[in-house]
N, C-alpha and C positions, 0 to 999 in steps of 0.2 A: 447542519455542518457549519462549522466555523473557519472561519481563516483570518491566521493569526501572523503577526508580524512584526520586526523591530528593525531600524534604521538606525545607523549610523552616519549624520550629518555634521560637513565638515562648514562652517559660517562665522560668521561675523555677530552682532548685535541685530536678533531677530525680534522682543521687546522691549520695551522700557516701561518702567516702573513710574507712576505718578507721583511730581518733586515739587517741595515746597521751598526749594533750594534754588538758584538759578544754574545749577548741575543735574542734568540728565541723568538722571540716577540709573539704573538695570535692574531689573528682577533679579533678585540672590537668595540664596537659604541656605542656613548652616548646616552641612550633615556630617557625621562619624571620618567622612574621608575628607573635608576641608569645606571651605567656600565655594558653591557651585551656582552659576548662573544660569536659566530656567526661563522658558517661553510656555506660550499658557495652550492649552488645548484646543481653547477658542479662537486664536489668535491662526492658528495653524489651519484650524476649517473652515475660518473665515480668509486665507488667501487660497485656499483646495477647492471650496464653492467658486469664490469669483473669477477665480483664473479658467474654471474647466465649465463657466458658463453654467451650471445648474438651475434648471429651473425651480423658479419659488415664488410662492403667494404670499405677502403678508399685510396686514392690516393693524386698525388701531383699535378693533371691537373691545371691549370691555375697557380701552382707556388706556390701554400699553401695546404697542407697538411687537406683534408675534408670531411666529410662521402658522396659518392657519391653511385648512382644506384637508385633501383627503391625496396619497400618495398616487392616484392617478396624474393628478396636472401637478404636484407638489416633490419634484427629483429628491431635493435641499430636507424637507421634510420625511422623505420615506429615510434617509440616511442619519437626520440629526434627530429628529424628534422633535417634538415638541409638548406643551402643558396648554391647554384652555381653561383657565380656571372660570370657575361657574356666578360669574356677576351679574346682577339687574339682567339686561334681554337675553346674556349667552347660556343663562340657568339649565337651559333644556339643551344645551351640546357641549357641556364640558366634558373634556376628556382628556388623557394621555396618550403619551406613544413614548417610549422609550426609545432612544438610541439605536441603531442598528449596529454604528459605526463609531466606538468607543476608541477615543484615544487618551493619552497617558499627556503629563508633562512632557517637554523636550528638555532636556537638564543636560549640562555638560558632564562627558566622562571623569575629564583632569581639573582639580580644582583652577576656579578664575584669579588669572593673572590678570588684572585688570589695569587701564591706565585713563588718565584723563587727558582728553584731547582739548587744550584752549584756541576756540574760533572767534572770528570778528565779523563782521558784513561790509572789509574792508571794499571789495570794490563796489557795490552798493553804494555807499558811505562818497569813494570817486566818481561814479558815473551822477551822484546829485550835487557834488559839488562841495562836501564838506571835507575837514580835516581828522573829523572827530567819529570812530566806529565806534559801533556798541558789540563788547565785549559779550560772549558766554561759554559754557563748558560741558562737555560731555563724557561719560564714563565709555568707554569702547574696549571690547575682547575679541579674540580670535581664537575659537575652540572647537572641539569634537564633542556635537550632543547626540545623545540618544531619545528612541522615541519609538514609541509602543501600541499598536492598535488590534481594532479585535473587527471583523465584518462577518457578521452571521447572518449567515446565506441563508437562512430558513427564513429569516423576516423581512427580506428587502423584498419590496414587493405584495409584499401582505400585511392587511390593516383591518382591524375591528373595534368598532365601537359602536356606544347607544343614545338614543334619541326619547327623550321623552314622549310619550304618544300625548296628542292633543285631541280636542274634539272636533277639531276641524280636518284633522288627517281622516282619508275615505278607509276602504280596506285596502290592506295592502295588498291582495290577489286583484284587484282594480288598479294598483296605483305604477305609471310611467316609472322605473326605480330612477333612472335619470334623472329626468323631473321632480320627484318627490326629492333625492338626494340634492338640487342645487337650491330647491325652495327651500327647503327645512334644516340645511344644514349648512350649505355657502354663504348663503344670504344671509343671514343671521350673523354670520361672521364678515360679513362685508367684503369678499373675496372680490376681486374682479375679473375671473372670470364668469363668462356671461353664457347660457343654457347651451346656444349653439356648438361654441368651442366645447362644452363638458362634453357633451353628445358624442362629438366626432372623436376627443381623447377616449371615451370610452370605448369606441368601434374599434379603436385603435392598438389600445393598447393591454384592453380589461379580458381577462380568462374568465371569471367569475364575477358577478355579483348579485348579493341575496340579501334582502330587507324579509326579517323574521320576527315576530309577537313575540315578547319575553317578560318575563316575571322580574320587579326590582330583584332577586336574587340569583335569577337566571343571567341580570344582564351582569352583576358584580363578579361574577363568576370568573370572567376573563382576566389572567394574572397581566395584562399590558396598559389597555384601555378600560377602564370604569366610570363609569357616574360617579356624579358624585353623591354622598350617601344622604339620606333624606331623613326623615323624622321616624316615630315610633310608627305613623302611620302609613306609611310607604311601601307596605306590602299590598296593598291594592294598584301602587302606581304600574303603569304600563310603558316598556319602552320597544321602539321600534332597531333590534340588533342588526348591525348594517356588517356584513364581512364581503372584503378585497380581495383580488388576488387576481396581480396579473398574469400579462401571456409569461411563458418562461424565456420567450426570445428578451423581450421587453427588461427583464430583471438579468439577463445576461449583457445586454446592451448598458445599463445602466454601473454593475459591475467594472464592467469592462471601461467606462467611461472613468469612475473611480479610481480607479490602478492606473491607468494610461496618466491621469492627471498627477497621482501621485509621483509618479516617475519624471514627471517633467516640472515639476511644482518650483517656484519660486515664491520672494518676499520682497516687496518695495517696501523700502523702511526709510526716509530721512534722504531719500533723490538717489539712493543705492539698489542693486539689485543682489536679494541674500538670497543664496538657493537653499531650497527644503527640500530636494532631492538626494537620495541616499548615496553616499559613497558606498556604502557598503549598506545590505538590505538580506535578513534570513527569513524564511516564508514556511508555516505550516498548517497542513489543513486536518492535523490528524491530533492537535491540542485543542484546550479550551480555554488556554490564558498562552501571551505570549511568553514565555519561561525565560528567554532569552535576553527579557529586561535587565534583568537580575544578575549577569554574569559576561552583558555583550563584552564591557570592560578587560576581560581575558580571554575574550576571542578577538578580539584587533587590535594591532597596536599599529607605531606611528616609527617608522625610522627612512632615516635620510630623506623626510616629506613622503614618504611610500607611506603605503598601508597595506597591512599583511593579516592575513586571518588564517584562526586554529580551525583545520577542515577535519581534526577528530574529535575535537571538542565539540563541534557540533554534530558530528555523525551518532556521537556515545550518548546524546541528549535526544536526538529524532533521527533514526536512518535516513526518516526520508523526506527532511528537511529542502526547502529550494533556499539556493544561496549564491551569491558572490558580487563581486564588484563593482563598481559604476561601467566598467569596460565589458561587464558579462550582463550590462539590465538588460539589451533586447533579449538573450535567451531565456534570462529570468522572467521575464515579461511576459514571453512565449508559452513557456510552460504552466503557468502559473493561469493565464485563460484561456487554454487548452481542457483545464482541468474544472475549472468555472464552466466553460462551454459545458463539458461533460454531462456535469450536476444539474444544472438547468434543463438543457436539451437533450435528454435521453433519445437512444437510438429508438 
């Protein structure tokens, strides 16, 4: 099941575009309805991870700097994803993960009225004693942006991928899975967590977990995570398929940590604080794309500083859509992992 969502965020200048100019340029793009100013997906996960504290391992294995491990001690990874591409020592654990948690640009509804703000470092400039500021300039807006994500509940929580078999691996009907999993797969990746801690996350937090003999095509097999592909003779290779899956409290808890942080989300930009919290927010668990990207624009509009929303225009698209205002999040809040709870924690 999926649960799908779109925001209407009312802000400031949430990023800035790279200037060769001594003017602070903005992200912009031209579309069919005018000039629209536009904050980037990543910019958005990266103040959602560090605000709401997620936990995450990353390292500089193969020479780049990237979320590596496995979604038991990995929160930041079970949500974002990540790629190991298969270089020198990591050859034998490259793998993917896709996304759990897909978000859209945040772009402004009404085209950008933009203006340039001219600053100085005038009191800097007095407190050391000079007469002379150094002058610069920036582009700054005030708009309504929208913003679009996807969290599919069948995957947070559950991870698979394959391990090249070596000949120094025993059987694995012998083999500690703990243990084989932080030798043969952490380490390699230079993870810092260390055996004992994997252990205890795993008593902790793991429903499942199963190391299984597979065939290079058996391990390909999997449309998420795969090796990576090998020569003409690589149907002898052997890998060892490793599949996840936590407790379901564990993936309601982390859910829930999600949303909660969504709702309270801000952005420090340039000594300001921008919120990334929705004025207005429609929720549904009964699509597969949020649909509501596409049209939030004539579901809300903007008079005398209020904001007002078409409650049949959304009814006629999802009966049974969750929706409403920054004054209605805790009931939206409520409901919405009430119904999470559900899905996870079967009676």
């Amino acid at each position: 099941m999926k649960l799908t969502g779109t925001f209407v965020i009312e802000a400031g200048v949430l990023n800035r575009n790279e200037s060769l100019t001594n003017v602070l340029s903005l992200k912009e793009i031209y579309t069919p309805k005018g000039l629209k100013v536009f904050f980037s997906d990543k910019a958005y996960k990266a103040s959602l991870f560090s605000q709401g504290k997620f936990e995450t391992t990353v390292s500089r294995a193969g020479g780049v700097v990237q979320k590596i491990g496995t979604v038991i001690e990995n929160e930041e990874l079970d949500f974002a994803g990540t790629m190991i591409a298969g270089k020198g020592d990591l050859d034998k654990v490259a793998y993917k993960r896709e996304t759990a948690f897909a978000v859209s640009y945040g772009e402004t509804i009404y085209p950008a009225d933009t203006t340039i703000e001219f600053l100085t470092n005038g009191r800097l400039s007095e407190l050391y004693g000079l007469n002379k500021t150094n002058p610069f300039s920036r582009k700054t807006v005030k708009n309504i942006y929208k913003l679009s994500f996807v969290i599919d509940l069948d995957r947070v929580g559950e991870q698979s991928f394959s391990i090249v078999k070596t000949s120094e691996m025993e059987d694995i009907e012998d083999i500690d899975k703990a243990e084989f999993l932080h030798k043969y797969f952490l380490m390699p990746l230079q993870s810092p967590v260390d055996l004992d801690k994997f252990k205890k996350l795993i008593n902790e937090r793991v429903l499942n977990l199963s190391l299984n003999e597979v065939t290079t095509l058996e391990a390909n097999n999997h449309d998420d995570e795969k090796p990576k592909k090998r020569n003409s003779n690589s149907q002898a290779t052997k890998y060892i398929r490793v599949d996840i899956s936590l407790k379901p409290e564990v993936k309601y808890q982390r859910v829930k940590k999600l949303i909660n942080t969504m709702f309270e989300l801000e952005r420090r930009i340039e000594g300001r604080s921008e919120p990334l919290y929705p004025s207005f927010s429609v929720w549904s668990f009964n699509l597969n794309a949020p649909i509501f990207h596409n049209f939030i624009d004539d579901i809300v509009s903007i008079k005398d500083s209020k904001l007002y929303y078409n409650d049949l225009l959304i009814r006629n698209n999802e009966p049974e859509a969750i929706y409403g205002a920054l004054s209605e999040s805790a009931e939206i809040r409520s409901k919405i992992l009430d119904k999470v709870r559900g899905y996870y924690v079967k009676a």
